[in-house]
C-alpha positions in Angstrom: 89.2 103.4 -7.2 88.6 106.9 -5.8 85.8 108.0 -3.9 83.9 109.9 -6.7 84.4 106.3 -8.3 83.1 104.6 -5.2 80.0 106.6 -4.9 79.4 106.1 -8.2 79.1 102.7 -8.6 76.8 102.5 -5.4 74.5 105.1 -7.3 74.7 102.8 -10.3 74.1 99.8 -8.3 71.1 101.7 -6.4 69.5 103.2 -9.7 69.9 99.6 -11.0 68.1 97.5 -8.0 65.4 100.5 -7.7 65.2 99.8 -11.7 64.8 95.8 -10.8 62.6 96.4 -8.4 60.5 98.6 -10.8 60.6 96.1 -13.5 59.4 93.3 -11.1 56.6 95.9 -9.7 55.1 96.4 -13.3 55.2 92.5 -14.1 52.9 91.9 -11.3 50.8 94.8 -12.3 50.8 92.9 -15.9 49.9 89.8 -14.1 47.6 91.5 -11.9 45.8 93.4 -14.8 45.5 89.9 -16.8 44.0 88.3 -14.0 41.8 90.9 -13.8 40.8 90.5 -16.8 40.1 87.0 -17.2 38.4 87.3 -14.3 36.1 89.8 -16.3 36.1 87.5 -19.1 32.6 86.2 -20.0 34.2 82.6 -20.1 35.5 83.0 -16.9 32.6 84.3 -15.4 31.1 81.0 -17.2 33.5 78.6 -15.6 33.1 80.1 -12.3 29.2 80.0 -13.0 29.4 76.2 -13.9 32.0 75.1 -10.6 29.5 77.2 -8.7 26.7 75.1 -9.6 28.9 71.8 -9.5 29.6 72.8 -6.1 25.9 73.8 -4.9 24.8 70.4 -6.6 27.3 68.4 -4.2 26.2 70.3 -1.2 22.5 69.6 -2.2 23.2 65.2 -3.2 25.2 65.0 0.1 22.4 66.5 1.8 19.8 64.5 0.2 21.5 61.2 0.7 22.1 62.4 4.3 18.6 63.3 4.8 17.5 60.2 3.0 19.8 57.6 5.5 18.3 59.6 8.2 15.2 59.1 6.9 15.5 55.6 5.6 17.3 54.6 9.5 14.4 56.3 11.7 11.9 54.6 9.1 13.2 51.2 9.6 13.5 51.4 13.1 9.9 52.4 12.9 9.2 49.5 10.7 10.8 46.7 13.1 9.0 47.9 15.6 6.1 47.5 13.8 6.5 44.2 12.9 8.4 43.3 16.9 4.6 44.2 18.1 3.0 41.7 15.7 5.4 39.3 16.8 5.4 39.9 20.3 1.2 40.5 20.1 0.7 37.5 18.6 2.8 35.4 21.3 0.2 36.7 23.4 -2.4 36.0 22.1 -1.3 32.5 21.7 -0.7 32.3 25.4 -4.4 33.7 26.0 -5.1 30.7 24.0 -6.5 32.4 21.1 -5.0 30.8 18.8 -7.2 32.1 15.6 -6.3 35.9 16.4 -2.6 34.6 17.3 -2.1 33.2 13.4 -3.7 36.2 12.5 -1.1 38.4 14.3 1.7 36.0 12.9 0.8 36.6 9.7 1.1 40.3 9.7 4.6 39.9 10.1 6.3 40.4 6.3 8.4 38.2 4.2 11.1 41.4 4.1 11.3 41.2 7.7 14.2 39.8 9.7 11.3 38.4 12.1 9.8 36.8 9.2 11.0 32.9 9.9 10.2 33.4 13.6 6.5 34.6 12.9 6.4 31.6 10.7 7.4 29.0 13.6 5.0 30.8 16.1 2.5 30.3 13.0 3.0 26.3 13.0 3.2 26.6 16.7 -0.4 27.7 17.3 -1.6 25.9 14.2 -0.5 22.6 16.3 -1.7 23.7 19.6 -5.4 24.9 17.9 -5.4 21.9 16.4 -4.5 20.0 19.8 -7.3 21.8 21.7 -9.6 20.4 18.7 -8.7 16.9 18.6 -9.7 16.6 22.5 -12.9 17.9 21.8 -13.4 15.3 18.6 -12.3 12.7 20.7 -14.8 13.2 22.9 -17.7 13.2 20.3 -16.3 10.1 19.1 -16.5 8.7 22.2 -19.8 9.5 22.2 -20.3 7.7 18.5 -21.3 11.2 17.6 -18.9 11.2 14.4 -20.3 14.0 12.2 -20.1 16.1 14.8 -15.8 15.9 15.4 -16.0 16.2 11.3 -18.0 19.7 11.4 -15.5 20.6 13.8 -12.6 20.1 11.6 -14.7 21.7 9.2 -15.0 24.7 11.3 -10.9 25.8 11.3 -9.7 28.5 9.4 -9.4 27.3 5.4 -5.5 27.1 5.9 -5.6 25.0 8.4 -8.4 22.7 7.1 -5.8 22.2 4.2 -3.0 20.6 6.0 -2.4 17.5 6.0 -2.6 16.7 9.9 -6.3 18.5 9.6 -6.6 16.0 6.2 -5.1 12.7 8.1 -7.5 13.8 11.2 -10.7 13.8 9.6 -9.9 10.4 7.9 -9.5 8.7 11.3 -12.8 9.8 12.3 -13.9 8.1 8.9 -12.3 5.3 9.6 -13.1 5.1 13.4 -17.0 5.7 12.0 -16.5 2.3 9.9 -14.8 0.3 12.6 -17.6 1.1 15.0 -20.4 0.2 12.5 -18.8 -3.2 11.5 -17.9 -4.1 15.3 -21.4 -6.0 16.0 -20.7 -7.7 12.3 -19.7 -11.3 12.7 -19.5 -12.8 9.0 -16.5 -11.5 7.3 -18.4 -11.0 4.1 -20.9 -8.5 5.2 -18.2 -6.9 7.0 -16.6 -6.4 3.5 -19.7 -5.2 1.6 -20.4 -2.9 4.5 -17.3 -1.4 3.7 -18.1 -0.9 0.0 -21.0 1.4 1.4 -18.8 3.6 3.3 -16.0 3.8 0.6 -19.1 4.9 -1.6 -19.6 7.8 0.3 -18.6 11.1 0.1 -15.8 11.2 1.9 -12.3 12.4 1.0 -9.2 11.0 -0.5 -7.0 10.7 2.2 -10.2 9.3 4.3 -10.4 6.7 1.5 -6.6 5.6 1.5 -7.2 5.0 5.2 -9.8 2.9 4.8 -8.4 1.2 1.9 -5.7 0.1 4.0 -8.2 -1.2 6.5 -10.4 -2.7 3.5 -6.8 -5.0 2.9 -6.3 -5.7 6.4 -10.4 -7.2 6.4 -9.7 -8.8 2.5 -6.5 -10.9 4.1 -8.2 -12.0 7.0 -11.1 -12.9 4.7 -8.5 -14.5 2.2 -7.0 -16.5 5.3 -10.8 -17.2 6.8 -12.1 -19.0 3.3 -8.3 -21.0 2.8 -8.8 -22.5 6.1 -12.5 -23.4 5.5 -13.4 -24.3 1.9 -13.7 -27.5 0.8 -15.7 -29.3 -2.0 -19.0 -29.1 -0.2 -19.3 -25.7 0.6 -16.9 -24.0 -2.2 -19.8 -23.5 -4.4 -21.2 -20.7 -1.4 -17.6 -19.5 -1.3 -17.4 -18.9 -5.0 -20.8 -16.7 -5.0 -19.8 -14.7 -2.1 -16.1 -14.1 -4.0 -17.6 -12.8 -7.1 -19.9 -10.4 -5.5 -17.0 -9.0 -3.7 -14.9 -8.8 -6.6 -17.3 -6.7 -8.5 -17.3 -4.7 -5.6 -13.1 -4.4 -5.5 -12.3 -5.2 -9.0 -8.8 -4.1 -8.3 -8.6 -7.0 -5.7 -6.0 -8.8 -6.8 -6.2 -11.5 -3.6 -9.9 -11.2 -4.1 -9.2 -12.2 -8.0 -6.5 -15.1 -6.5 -8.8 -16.2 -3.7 -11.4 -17.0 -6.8 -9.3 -19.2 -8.6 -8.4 -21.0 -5.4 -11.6 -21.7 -4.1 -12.8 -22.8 -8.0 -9.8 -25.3 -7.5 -12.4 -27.2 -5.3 -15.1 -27.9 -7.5 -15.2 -31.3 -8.2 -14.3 -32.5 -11.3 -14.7 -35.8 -13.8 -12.3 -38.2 -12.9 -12.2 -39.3 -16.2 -10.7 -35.7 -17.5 -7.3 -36.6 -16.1 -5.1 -38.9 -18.2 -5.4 -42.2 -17.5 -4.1 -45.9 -18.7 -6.3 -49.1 -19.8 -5.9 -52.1 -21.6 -9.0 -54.2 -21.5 -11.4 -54.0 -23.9 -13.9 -55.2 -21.4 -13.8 -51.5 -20.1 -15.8 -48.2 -22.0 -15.4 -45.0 -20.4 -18.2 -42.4 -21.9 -17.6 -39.8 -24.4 -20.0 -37.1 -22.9 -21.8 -38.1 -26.3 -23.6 -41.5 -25.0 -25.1 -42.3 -22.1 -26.3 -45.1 -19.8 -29.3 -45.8 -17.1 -29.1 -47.8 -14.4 -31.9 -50.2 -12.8 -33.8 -47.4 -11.5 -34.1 -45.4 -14.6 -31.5 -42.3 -14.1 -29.3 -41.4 -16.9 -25.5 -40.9 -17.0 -23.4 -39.4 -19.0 -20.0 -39.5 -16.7 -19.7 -43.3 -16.2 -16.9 -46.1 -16.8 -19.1 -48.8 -17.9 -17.8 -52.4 -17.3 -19.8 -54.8 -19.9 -20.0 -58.7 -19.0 -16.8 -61.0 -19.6 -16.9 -64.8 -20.1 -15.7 -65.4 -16.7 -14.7 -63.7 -13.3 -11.3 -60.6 -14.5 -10.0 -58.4 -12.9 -9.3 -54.6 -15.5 -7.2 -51.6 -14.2 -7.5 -48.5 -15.1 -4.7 -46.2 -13.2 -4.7 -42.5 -13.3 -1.0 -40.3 -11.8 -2.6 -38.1 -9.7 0.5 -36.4 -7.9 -1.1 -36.5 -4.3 -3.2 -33.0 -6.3 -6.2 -34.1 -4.6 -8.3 -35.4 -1.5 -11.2 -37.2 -2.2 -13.3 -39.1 -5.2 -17.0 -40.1 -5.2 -19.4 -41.3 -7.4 -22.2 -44.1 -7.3 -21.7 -47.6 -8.5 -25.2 -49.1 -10.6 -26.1 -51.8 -12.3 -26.8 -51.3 -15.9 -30.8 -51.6 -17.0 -29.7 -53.4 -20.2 -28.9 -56.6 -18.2 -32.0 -59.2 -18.9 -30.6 -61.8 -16.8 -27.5 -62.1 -13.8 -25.9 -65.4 -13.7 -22.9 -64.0 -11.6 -22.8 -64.4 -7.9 -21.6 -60.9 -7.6 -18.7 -58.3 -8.2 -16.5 -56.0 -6.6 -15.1 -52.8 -7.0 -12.0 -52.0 -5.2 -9.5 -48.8 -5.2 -5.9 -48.7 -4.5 -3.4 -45.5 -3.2 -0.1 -46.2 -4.2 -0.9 -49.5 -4.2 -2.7 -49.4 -0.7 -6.4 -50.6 -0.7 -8.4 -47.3 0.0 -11.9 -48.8 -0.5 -13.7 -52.1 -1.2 -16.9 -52.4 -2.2 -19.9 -54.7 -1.5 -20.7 -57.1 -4.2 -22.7 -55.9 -6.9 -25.1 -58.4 -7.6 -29.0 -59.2 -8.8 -31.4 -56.6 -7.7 -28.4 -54.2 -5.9 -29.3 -50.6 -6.0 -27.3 -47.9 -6.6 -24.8 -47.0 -4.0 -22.4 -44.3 -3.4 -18.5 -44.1 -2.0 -17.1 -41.7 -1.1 -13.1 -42.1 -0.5 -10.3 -40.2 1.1 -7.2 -39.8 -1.7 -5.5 -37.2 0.1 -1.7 -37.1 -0.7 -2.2 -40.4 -3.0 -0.3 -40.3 -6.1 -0.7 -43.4 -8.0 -4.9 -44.2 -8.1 -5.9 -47.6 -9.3 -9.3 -49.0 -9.5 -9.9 -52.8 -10.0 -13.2 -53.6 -11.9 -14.1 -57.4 -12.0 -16.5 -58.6 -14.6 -18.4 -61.7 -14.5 -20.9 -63.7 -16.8 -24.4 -62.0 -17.3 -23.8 -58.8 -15.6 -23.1 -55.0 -16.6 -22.6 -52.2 -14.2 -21.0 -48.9 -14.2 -19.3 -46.2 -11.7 -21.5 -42.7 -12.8 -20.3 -39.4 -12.1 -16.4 -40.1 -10.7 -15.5 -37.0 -9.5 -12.2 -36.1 -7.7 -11.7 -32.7 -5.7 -9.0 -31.0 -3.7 
């Protein structure tokens, strides 16, 4: 290639690359000029419009929230400090001893608080020492006897406090303590127990009147234990009175009810409603449908009447008493149908398990009526011997047996 050639092709090469560099100039002047108009474009303008307000929207929440834990941080710092001087206020007051305005303080302190369970301890804490501080001064008015005083004292706490149950149990002692010192100059165990009734009468209030329930069954046992040891079938009669009233009093009483049947157990009954085995003929026992009178004119109708034989027997009569009971009595008299005695005299004689127990004197012309009274205790086979004679009729009235 020559040098006109040379040049040339650098000229082409130039104009070409100038040409490139042209074309590449206009396409960003197209791209330029579209931009351009896009960004003229109403929706563009729109889109930038809406991103704008996206992005102003973001600054403002961020802010807000920002603003708001800022807020929300200085206002609970405010708040615990708030309810650390309640707290801390109310500990002194309770160490000044003012225990009312203490609970007060206490009680300021919320249930959203992280102080809350603490205020709640402090609370119990100057409940118990208020209460402390009044129980000295109750214990000295009942010292003093001066019981309705220590109850208006309780009385006079704050209406939480006279709710609880140590206020509650507190006020029953002093019930209870205003019983034990009215019944302390009572010696029979039975006033004691209606003087009781009085009290439970009262107004007073239900745990007061579980309290002295419980004493009421403490004073019933001892009564219970008191009439066991000392009834017999003299006196049971008294007992029996005494046990009824009572049990009207304390129908519930179920030892009371018990203690009734035992001491009924003592009244003396016929000997003649037990079973019994006889075999002579010469022997009647009465039907509480006939009756006899004996030589002074007094009428039976409990009697085991022995008529006259032909000659001096002996007749049994034998009752199982399974060692149930202590004693038998009755009165031995000659029958006022007898016109004339020809015997020299008969005998009556009882047997324990086949051990003599009693022996009469001889019934005879002109004896009176007598009375035995005999000690069975523990027996278990009782046998009494009648002998009959010529010309006489007597009887044993009213055999009675008791425990």
């Amino acid at each position: 290639m020559n040098k006109d050639e040379k040049i040339e092709a650098k000229l082409r090469e130039k104009n070409r690359k100038e040409k490139e560099k042209l074309d590449r100039q206009r396409q960003k002047d197209l791209i330029r000029e579209e931009k351009e108009r896009r960004r003229n474009s109403f929706g563009y303008k729109f889109k930038t419009f809406i991103y704008t307000i996206i992005f102003a929207i973001i600054l403002i929440v961020i802010a807000f929230f920002g603003l708001k834990y800022y807020l929300n941080d200085k206002l609970d710092k405010l708040y615990n400090e708030e309810m650390s001087y309640y707290l801390d206020e109310g500990k002194n007051l309770l160490n000044d001893k003012k225990f009312e305005d203490s609970i007060n303080m206490f009680k300021k302190v919320e249930k959203e608080s992280s102080l809350y369970d603490e205020a709640q301890k402090m609370i119990n804490e100057a409940m118990d020492k208020y209460l402390e501080e009044y129980n000295q001064i109750a214990d000295i008015y009942i010292s003093e006897g001066n019981y309705e005083r220590a109850i208006d004292l309780y009385e006079s706490l704050p209406e939480e406090m006279k709710d609880s149950s140590e206020v509650k149990e507190a006020i029953a002692n002093v019930e209870l303590a205003k019983i034990q010192d009215k019944i302390k100059e009572i010696t029979n165990s039975y006033d004691v127990l209606v003087s009781i009734s009085d009290e439970l009468n009262s107004n007073v209030s239900d745990t007061a009147k579980n309290k002295i329930y419980e004493f009421l069954n403490e004073k019933i046992n001892s009564y219970n234990d008191e009439v066991k040891s000392k009834v017999n079938s003299d006196n049971y009669d008294e007992y029996s009175k005494d046990i009824q009233e009572l049990i009207k009093l304390y129908p519930e009483s179920k030892t009371l009810s018990d203690l009734l049947i035992f001491v009924n157990s003592f009244k003396p009954q016929s000997l003649l409603s037990l079973n019994y085995e006889l075999e002579n003929k010469v022997i009647e026992i009465s039907d509480d449908k006939s009756s006899v009178t004996d030589n002074k004119n007094e009428k039976y109708t409990n009697y085991i009447l022995v008529n006259a034989s032909d000659n001096l027997s002996e007749n049994e009569i034998t009752w199982n008493l399974n060692g149930e009971y202590s004693r038998l009595t009755g009165k031995i008299c000659l029958n006022s149908k007898i016109k004339k005695i020809t015997s020299k005299g008969i005998k009556v004689t009882v047997f324990g398990d086949d051990k003599v127990l009693y022996k009469s004197k001889r019934v005879k012309k002109d004896t009176d009526p007598f009375t035995f009274d005999i000690d069975i205790s523990n027996v278990k086979t009782l046998k009494v011997v009648l002998e009959s004679d010529k010309g006489i009729s007597y009887f044993i009235a009213n055999p009675l047996i008791s425990k």
